[in-house]
C-alpha positions in Angstrom: -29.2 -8.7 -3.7 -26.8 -8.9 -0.8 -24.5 -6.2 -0.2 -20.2 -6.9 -0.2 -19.4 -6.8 3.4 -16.5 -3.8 3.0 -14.7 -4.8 6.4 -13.1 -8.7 6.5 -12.0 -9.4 10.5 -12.7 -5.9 11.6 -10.2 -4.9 8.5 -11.6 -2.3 5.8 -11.1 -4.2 2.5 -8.7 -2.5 0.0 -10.2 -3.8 -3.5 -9.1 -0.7 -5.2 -5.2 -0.9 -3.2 -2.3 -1.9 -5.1 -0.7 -5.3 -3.7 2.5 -4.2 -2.2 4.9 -5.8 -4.3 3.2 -3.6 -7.7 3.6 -0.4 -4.8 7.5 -1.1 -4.3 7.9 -2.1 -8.1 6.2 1.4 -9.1 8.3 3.2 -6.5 11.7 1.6 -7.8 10.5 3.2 -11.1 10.0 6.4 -10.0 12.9 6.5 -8.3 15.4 5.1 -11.1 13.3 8.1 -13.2 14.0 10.8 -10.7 17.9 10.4 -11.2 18.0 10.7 -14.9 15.4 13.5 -14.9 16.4 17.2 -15.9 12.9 19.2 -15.0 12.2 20.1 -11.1 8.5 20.2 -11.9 8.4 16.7 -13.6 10.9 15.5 -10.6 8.4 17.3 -7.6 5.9 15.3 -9.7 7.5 11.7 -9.2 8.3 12.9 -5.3 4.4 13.9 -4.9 3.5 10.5 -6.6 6.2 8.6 -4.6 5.1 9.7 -1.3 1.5 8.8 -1.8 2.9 5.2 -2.6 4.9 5.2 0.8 1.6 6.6 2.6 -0.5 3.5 0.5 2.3 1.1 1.4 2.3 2.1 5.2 -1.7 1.4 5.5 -1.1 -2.0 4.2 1.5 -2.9 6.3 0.0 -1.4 9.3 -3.5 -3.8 8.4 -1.1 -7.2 8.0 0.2 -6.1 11.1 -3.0 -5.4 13.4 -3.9 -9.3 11.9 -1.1 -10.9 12.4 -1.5 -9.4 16.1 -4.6 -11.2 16.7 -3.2 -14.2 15.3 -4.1 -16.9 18.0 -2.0 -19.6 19.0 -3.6 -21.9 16.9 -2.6 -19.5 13.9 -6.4 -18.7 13.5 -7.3 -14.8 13.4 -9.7 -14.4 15.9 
């Protein structure tokens, strides 16, 4: 049986990585939450949660961009 390659052009697949759109969606939630909530615990909670989204959201962005750097001029990632 042949093993799942885990990198794609010199990329570390995310299988398990939200796509961005369901990150910023999740985010929107947490912070239309945060402004009706009454408990600083639950509210620290959401924060915590929100700022491992931004972190999850950053890596993504920062892999589409390395690609699209070695984007040749043919449009093929090289």
């Amino acid at each position: 049986m042949k093993k799942k390659n885990p990198y794609v052009n010199g990329v570390e697949a995310d299988e398990n990585k939200k796509p961005l759109n369901e990150v910023f969606s999740e985010l929107d939630e947490i912070l239309e939450s945060m402004e009706t909530e009454d408990s600083l615990e639950k509210t620290f909670e959401m924060y915590k949660k929100g700022v491992s989204l931004l972190k999850e959201a950053s890596l993504s962005i920062d892999k589409i961009e390395k690609q699209v750097k070695v984007l040749d001029e043919d449009g093929i990632l090289s």
